[in-house]
N, C-alpha and C positions, 0 to 999 in steps of 0.2 A: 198703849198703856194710858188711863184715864188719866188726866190730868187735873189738878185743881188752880179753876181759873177765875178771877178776880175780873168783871167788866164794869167798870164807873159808866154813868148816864147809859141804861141798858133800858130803859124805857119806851125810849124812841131811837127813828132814825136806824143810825148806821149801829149802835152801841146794841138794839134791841136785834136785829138780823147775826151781829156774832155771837150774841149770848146764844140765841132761838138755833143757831146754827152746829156750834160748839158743843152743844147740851142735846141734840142729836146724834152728834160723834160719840156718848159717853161720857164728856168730861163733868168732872162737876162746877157746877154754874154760881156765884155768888153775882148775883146782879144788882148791881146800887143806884139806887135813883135818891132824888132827891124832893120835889113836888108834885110828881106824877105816878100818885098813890094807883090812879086808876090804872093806868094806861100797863102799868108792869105787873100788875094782879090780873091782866086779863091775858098777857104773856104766860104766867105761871097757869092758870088753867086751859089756855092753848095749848101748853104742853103735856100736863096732866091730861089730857084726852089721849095720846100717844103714851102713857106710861112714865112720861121723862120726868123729870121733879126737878128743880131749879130753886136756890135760897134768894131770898131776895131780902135785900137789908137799907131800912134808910137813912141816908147821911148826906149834910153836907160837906162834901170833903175839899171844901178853901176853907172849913177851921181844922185845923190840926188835930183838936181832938177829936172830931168824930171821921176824921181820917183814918187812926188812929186805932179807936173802937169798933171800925170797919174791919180791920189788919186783924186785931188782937180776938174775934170775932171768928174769923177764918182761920186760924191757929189754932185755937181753941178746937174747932169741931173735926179738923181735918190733919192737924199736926204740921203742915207747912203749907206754905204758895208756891205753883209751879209756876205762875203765869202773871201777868198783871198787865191788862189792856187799859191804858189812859185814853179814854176817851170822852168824855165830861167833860163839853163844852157851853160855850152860849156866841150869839155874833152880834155884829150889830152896826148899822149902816148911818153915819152922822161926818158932817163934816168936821174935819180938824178943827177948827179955831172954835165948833159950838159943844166938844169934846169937855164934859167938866170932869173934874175931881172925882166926882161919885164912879161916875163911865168909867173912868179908866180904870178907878182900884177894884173896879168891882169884876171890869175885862180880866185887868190880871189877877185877881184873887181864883178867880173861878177858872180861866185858863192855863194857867201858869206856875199857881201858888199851890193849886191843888193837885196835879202832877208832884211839884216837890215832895210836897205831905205824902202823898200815896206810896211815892216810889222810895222815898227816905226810909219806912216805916217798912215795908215791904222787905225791900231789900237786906235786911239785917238778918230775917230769916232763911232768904234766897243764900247769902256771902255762907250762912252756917251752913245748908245745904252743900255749897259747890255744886248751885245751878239753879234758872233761872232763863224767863225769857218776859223781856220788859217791851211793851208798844204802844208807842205813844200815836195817838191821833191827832197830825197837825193839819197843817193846810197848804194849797197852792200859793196860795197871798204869804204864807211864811219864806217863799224861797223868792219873788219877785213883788210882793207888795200889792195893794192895793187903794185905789183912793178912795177918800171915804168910808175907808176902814183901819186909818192909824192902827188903831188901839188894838185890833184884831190882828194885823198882819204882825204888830210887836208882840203881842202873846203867842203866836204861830210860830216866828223866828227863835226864839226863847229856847220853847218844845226844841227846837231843831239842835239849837247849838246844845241842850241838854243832853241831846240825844247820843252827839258825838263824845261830845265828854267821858260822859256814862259809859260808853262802851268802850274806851281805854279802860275809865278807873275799874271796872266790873269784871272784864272782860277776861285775868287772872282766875277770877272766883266762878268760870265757867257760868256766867252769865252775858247772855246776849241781850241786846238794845236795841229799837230800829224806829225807825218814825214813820208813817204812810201819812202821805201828803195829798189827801182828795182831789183834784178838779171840783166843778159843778155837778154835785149829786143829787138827784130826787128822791129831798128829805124836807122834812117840816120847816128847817132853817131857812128853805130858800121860796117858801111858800109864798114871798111877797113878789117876790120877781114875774114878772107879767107874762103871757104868750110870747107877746114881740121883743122880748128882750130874749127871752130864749131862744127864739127863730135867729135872734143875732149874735147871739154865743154860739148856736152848733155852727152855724156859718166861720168862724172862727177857728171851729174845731174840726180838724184832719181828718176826724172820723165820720163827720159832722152828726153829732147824738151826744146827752148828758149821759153821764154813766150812774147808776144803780148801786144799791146798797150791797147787793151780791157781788159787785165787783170788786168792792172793798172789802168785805170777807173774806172770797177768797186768798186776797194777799195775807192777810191776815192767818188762815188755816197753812198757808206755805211759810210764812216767819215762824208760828211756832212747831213745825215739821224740819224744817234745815237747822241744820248744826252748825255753818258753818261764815252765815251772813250777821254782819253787825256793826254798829255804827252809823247804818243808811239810813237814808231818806228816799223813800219811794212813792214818787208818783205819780198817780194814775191818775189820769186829767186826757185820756182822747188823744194824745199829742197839741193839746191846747198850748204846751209849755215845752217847749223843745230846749 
């Protein structure tokens, strides 16, 4: 059965392969970007060659209201949400002590605050439903941290303990919650990272190889397929993080 699913940051990266994925399966695609007008118009006529049609809407969803106007949007032409992937991120590599004010409200506005917005706003029609399937996109640094990315690894940890909450308080109204936790994926975000640093991350890693945007999809196509997982945090990191 077609689902109507909601992807924040579907432009690029991991957010553009579950929309691009998703919207192959059937579902219907609401894809939100936010400054990369280009990059998600040339996703929508990728697909449009295959027949598929994908809406694509732009917001910045760390302000509430066009969080909001995102939701109210999707409602509007489809009558509910079945799905809501939080994946709408940014990173950002600085030391702690050179970390200002700006950095960080801006880390967690856009990691953090916009999740709340999305998922607040959402979920009201999900509770009336009696159903729902919420995923949030954290990170490996959310469960062990990282240096040199305070402010990241606090926005990452946040998602998590949100995650667990949420799927108590929800989890009555036949909605489920789960969070995917990436490892080192080959995406734009990590595009600074040298050869030789990644020759000593797989070294690190039990698989020894970074994993791929496909690999994260697919957990994603099995969270919103099972009925009967929720509350987790899953992830897939190589066994980089045992």
């Amino acid at each position: 059965m077609n689902k109507v699913v909601i992807v924040t940051g579907a432009s690029k990266g991991i957010g553009r392969e579950i929309a691009k994925q998703l919207a192959k399966k059937g579902h219907n695609i609401i894809a939100n970007y936010n400054k990369s007008k280009e990059q998600i118009e040339q996703l929508k006529k990728e697909l449009e060659k295959e027949q598929i049609n994908i809406d694509i809407f732009r917001a910045d969803i760390s302000k509430r209201e066009e969080a909001k106007s995102l939701v109210e949007y999707t409602i509007k032409k489809y009558g509910k949400i079945d799905i809501l992937i939080n994946n709408a991120g940014i990173s950002q590599f600085k030391e702690f002590t050179q970390i200002t004010d700006e950095d960080w409200n801006n880390m967690i506005n856009t990691n953090l605050n916009s999740i709340f917005y999305m998922t607040q706003e959402t979920c009201k029609n999900m509770i009336h439903n009696k159903n729902g399937c919420i995923i949030n996109m954290s990170s490996i640094w959310g469960l062990v941290g990282a240096s040199c990315e305070v402010h990241y690894s606090v926005s990452k940890a946040g998602i998590d303990a949100m995650t667990k909450s949420l799927a108590k308080e929800l989890g009555p109204s036949n909605i489920r919650v789960n969070s995917i936790a990436p490892g080192i994926i080959q995406t734009d975000m990590n595009k600074d990272i040298s050869k030789e640093e990644i020759e000593n991350i797989k070294n690190e890693i039990p698989l020894e190889k970074i994993g791929n945007v496909r690999d994260i999809e697919k957990c994603v196509e099995w969270l919103i397929e099972d009925e009967y997982t929720t509350g987790q945090v899953i992830s897939i990191n190589g066994g980089w993080v045992i």
